[in-house]
Backbone as XML, in Angstrom:
<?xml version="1.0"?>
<chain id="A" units="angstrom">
  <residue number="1" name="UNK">
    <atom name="N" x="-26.202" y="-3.725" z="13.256"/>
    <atom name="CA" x="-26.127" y="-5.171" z="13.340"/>
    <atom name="C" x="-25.519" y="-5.743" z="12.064"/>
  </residue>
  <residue number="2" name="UNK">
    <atom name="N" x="-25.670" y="-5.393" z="11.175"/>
    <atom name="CA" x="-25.380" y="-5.460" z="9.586"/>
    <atom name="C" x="-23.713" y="-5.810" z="9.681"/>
  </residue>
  <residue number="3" name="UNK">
    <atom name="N" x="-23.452" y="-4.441" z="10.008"/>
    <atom name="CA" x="-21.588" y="-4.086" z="9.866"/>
    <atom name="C" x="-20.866" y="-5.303" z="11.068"/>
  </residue>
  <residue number="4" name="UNK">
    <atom name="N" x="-21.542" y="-5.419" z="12.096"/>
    <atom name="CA" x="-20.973" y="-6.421" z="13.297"/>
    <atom name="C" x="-20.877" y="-7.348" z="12.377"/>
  </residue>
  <residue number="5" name="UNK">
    <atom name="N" x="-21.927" y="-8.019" z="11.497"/>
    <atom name="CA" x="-22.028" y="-9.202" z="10.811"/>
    <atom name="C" x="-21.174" y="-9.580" z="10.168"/>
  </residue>
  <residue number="6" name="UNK">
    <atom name="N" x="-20.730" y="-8.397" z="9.262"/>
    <atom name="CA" x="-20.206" y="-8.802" z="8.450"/>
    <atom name="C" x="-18.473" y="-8.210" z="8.816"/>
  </residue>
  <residue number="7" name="UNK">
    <atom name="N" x="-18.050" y="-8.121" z="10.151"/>
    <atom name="CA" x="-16.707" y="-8.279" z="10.128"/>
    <atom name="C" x="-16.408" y="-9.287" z="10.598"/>
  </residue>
  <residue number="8" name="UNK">
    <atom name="N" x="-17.658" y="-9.832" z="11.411"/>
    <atom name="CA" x="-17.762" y="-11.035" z="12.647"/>
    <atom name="C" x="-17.365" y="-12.525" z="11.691"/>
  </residue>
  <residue number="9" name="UNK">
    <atom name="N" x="-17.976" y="-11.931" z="10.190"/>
    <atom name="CA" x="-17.903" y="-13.523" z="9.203"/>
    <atom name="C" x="-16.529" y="-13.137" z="8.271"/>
  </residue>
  <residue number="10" name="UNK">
    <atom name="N" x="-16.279" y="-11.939" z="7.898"/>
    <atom name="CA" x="-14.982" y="-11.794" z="7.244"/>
    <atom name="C" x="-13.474" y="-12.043" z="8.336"/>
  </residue>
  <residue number="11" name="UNK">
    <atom name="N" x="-13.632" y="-11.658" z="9.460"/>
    <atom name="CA" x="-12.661" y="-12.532" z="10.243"/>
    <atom name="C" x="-12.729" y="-13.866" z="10.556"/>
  </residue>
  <residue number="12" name="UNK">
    <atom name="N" x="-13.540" y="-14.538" z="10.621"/>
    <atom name="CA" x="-14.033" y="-15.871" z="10.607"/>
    <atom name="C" x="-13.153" y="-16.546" z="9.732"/>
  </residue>
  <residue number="13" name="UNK">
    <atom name="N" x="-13.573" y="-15.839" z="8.349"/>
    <atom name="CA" x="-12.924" y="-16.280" z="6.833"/>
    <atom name="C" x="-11.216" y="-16.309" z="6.705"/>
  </residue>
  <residue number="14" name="UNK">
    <atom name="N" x="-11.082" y="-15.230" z="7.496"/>
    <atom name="CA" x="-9.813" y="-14.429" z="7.636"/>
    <atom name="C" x="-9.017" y="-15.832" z="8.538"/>
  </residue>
  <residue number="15" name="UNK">
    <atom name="N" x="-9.740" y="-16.165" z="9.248"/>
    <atom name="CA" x="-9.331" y="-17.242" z="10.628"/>
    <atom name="C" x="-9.461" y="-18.598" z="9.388"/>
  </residue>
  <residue number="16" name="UNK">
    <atom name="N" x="-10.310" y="-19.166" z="9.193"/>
    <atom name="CA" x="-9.979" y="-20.568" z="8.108"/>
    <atom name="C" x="-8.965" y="-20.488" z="7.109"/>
  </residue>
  <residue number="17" name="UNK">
    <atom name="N" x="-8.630" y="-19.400" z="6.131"/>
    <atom name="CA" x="-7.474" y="-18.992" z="5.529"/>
    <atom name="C" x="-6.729" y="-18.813" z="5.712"/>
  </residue>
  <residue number="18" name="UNK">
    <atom name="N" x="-6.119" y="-18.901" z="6.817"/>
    <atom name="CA" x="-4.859" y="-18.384" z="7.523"/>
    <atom name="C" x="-4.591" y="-20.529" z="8.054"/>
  </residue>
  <residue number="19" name="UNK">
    <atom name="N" x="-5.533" y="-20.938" z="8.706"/>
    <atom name="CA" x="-5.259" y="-22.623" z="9.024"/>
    <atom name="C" x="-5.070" y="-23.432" z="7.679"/>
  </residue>
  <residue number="20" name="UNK">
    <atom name="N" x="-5.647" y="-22.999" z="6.996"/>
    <atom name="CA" x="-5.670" y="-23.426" z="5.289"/>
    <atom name="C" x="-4.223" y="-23.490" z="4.886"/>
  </residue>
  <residue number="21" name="UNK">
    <atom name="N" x="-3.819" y="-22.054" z="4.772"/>
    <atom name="CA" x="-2.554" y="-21.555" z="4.241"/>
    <atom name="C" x="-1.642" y="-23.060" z="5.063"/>
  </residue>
  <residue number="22" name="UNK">
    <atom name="N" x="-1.365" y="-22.056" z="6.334"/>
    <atom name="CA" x="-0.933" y="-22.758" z="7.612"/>
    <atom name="C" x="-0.544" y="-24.633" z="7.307"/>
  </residue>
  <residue number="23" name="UNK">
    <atom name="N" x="-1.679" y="-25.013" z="6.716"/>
    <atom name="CA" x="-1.789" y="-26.701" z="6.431"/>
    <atom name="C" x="-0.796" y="-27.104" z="5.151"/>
  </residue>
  <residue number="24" name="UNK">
    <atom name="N" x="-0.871" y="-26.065" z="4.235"/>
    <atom name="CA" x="-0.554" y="-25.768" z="2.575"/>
    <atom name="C" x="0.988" y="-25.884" z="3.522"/>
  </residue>
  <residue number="25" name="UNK">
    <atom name="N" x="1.393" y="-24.588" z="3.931"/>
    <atom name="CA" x="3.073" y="-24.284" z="4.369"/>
    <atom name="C" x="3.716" y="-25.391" z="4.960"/>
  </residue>
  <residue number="26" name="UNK">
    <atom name="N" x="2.870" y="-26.059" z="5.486"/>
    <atom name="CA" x="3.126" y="-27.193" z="6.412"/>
    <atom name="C" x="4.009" y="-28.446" z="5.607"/>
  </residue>
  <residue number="27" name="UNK">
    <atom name="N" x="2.608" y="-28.748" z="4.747"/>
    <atom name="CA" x="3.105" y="-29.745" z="4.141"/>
    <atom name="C" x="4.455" y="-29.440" z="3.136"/>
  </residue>
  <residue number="28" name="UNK">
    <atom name="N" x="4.439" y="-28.081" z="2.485"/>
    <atom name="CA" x="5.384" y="-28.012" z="1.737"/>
    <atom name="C" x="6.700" y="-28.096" z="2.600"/>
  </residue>
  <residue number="29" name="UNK">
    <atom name="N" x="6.719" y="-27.755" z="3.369"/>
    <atom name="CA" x="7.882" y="-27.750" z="4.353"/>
    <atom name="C" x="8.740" y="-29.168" z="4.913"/>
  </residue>
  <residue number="30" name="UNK">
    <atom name="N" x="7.500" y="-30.138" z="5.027"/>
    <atom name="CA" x="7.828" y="-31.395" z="5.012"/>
    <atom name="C" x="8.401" y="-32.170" z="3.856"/>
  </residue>
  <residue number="31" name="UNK">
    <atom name="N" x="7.918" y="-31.372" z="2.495"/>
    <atom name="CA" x="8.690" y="-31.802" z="1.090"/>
    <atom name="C" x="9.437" y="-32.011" z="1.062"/>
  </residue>
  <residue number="32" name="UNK">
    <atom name="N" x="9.883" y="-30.740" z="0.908"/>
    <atom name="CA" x="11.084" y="-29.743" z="1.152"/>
    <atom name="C" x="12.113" y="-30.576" z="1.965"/>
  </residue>
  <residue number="33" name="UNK">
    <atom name="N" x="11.567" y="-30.827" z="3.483"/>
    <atom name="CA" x="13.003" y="-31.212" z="3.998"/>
    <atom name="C" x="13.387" y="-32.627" z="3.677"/>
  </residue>
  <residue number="34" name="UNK">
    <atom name="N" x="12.180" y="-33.558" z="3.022"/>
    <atom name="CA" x="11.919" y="-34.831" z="2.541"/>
    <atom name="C" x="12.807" y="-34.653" z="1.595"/>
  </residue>
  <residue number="35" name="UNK">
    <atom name="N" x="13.166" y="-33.949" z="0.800"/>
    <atom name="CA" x="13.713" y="-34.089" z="-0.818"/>
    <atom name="C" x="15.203" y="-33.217" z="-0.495"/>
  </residue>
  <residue number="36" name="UNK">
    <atom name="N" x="15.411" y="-32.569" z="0.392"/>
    <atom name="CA" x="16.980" y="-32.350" z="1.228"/>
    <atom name="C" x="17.590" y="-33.531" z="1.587"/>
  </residue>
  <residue number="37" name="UNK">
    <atom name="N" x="16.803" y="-34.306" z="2.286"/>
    <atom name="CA" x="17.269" y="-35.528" z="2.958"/>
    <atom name="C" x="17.580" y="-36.288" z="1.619"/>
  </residue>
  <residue number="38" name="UNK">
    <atom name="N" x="16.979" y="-36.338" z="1.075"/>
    <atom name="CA" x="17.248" y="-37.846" z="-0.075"/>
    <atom name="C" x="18.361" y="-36.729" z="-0.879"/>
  </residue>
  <residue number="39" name="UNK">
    <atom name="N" x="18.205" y="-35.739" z="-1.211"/>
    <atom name="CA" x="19.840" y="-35.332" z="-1.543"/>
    <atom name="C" x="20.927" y="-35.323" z="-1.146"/>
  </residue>
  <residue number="40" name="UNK">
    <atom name="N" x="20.927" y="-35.515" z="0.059"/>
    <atom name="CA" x="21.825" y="-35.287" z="0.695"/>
    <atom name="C" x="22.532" y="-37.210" z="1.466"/>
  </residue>
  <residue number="41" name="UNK">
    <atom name="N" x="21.210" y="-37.815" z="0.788"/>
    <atom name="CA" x="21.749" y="-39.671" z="1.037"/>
    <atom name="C" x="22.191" y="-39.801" z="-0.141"/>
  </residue>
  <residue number="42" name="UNK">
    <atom name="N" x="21.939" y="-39.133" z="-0.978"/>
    <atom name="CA" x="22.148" y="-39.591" z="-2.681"/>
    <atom name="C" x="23.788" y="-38.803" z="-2.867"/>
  </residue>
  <residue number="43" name="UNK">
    <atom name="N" x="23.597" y="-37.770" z="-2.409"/>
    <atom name="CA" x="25.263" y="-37.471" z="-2.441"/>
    <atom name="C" x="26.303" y="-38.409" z="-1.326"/>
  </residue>
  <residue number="44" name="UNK">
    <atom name="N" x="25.837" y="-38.620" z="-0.284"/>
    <atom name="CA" x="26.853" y="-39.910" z="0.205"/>
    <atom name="C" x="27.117" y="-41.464" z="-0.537"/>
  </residue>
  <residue number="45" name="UNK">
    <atom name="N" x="26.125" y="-41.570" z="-1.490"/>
    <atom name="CA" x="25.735" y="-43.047" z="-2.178"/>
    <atom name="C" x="27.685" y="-43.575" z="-3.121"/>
  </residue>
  <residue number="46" name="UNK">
    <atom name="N" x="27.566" y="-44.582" z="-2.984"/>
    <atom name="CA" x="28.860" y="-44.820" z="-3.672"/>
    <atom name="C" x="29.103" y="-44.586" z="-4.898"/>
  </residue>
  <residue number="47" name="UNK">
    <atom name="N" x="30.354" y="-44.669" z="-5.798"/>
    <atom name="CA" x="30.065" y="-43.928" z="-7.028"/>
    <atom name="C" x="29.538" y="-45.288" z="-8.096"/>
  </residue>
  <residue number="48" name="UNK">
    <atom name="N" x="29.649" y="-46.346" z="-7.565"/>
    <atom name="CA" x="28.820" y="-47.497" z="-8.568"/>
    <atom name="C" x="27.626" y="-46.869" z="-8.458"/>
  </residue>
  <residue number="49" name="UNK">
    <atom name="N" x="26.591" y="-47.004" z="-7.352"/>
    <atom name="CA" x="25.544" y="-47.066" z="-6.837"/>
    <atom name="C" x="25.121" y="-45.676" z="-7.648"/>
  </residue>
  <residue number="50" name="UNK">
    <atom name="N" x="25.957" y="-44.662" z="-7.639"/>
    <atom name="CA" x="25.616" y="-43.142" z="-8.215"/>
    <atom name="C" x="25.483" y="-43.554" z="-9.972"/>
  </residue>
  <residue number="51" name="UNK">
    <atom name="N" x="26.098" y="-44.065" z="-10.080"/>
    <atom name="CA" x="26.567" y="-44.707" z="-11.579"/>
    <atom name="C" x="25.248" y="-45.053" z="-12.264"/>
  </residue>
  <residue number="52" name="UNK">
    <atom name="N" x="24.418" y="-46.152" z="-11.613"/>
    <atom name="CA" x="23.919" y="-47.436" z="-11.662"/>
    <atom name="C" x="22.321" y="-46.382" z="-11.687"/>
  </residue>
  <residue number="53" name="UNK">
    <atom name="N" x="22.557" y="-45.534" z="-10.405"/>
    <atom name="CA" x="21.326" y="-44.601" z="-10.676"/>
    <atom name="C" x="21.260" y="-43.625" z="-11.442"/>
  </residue>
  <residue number="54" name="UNK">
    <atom name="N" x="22.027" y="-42.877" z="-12.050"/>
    <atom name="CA" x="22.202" y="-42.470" z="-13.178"/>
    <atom name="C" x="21.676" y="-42.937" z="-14.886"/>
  </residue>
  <residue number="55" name="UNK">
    <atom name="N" x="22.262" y="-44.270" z="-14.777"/>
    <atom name="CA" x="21.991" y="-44.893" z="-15.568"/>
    <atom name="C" x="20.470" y="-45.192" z="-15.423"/>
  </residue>
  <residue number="56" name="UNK">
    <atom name="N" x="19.760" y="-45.272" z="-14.235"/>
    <atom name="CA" x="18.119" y="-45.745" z="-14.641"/>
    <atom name="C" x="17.795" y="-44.377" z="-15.340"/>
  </residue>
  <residue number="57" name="UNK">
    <atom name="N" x="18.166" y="-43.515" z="-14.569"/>
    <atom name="CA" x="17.191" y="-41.933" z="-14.749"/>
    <atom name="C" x="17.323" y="-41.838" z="-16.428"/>
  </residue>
  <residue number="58" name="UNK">
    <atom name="N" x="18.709" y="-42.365" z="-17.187"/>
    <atom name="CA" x="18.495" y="-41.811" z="-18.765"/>
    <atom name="C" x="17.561" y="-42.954" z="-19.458"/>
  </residue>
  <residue number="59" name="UNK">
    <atom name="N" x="17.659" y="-43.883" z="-18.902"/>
    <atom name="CA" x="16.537" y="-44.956" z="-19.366"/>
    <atom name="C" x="15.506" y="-44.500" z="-19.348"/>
  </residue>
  <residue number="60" name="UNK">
    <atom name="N" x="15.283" y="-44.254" z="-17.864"/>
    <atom name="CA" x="13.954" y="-43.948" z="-18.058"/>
    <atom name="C" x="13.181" y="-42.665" z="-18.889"/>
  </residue>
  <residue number="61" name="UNK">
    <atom name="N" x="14.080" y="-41.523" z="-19.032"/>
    <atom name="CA" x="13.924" y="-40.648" z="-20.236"/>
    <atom name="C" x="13.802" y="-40.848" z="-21.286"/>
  </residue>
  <residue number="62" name="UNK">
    <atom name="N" x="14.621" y="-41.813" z="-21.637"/>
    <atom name="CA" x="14.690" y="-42.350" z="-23.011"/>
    <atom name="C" x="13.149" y="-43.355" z="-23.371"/>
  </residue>
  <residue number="63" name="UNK">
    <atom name="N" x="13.167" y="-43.861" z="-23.005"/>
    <atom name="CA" x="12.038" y="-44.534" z="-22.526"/>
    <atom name="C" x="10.721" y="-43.778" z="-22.449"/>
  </residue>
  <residue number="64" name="UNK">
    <atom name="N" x="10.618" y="-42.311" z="-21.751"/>
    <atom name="CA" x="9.732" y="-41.288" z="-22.291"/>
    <atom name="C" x="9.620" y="-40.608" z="-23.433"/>
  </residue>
  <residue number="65" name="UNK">
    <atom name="N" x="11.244" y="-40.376" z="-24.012"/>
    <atom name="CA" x="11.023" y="-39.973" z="-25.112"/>
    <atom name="C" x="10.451" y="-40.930" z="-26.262"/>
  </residue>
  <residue number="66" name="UNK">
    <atom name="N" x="10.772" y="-42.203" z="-26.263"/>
    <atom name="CA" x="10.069" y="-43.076" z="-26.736"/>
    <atom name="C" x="8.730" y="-42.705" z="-27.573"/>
  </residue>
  <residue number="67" name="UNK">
    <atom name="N" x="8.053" y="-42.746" z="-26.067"/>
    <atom name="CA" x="6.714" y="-42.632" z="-25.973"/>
    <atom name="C" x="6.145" y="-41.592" z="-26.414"/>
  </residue>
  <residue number="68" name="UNK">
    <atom name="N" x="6.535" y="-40.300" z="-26.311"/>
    <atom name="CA" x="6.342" y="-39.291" z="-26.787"/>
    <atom name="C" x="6.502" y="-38.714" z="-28.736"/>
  </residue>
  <residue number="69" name="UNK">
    <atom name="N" x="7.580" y="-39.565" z="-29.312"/>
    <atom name="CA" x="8.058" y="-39.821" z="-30.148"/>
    <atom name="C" x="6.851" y="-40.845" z="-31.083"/>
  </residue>
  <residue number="70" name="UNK">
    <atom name="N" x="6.502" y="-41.811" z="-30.539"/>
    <atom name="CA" x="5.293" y="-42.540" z="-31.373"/>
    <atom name="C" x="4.217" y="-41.906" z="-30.595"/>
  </residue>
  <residue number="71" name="UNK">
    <atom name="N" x="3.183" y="-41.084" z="-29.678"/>
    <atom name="CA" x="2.810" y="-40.529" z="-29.784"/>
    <atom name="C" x="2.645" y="-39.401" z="-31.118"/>
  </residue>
  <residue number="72" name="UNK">
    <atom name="N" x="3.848" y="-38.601" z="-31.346"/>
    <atom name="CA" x="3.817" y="-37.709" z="-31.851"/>
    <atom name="C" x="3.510" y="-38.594" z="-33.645"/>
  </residue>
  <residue number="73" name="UNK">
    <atom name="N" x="4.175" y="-39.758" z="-33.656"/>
    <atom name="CA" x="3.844" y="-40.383" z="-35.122"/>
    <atom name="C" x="2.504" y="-41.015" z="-35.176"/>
  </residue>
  <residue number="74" name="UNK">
    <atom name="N" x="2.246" y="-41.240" z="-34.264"/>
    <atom name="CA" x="0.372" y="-41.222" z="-34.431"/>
    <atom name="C" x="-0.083" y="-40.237" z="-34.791"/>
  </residue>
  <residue number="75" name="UNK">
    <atom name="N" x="0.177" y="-39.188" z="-34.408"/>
    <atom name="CA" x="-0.509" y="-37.770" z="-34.771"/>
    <atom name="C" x="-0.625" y="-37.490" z="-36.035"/>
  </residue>
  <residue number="76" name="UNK">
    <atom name="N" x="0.888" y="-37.907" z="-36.709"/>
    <atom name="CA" x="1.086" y="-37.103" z="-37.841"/>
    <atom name="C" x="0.241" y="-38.273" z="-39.196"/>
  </residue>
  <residue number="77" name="UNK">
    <atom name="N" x="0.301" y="-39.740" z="-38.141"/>
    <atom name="CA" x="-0.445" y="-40.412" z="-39.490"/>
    <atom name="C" x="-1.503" y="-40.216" z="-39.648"/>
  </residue>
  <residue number="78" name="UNK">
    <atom name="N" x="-2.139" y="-39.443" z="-38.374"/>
    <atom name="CA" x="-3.648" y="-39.271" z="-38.353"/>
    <atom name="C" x="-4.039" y="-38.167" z="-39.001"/>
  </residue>
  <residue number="79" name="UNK">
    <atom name="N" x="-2.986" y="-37.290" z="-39.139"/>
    <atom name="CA" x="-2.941" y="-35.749" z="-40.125"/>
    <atom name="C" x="-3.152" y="-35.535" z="-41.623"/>
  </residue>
  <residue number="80" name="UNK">
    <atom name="N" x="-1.986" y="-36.991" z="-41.860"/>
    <atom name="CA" x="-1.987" y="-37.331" z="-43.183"/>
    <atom name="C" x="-3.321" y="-37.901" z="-43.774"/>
  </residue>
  <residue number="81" name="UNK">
    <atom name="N" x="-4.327" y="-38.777" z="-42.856"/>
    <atom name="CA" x="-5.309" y="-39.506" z="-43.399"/>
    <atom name="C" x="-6.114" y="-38.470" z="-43.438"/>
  </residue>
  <residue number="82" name="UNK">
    <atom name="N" x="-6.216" y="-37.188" z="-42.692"/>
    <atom name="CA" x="-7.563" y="-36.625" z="-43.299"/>
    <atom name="C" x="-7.248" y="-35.158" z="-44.479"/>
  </residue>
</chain>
């Protein structure tokens, strides 16, 4: 009775891990074709429009580096004070 038990609950396990996975593959798959699609609108986009978005994306880097940059000078004044 023991051994029945315990293949009866390791396939069980075997069966939720596999719908688990299954849910996981799923969604990535929907990413995936989510982020094809917008590549593939972004390569038809005009070349202003390509331009114009270009131009946010280094802003907005710049703009992180920023942040990261006085981050990092907080650190170092806080280094210096002790």
């Amino acid at each position: 009775m023991g051994i029945k038990k315990f293949f009866k609950d390791a396939f069980s396990d075997m069966k939720e891990s596999a719908k688990a996975q299954h849910e996981v593959d799923k969604a990535n798959f929907q990413a995936t074709k989510a982020e094809s699609k917008a590549q593939w609108e972004e390569a038809k986009m005009s070349p202003k429009a390509r331009q114009a978005k270009m131009q946010e994306e280094r802003d907005k880097q710049i703009k992180e580096a920023n942040q990261r940059k006085a981050a990092a000078d907080e650190r170092i004044e806080k280094a210096k004070k002790n």
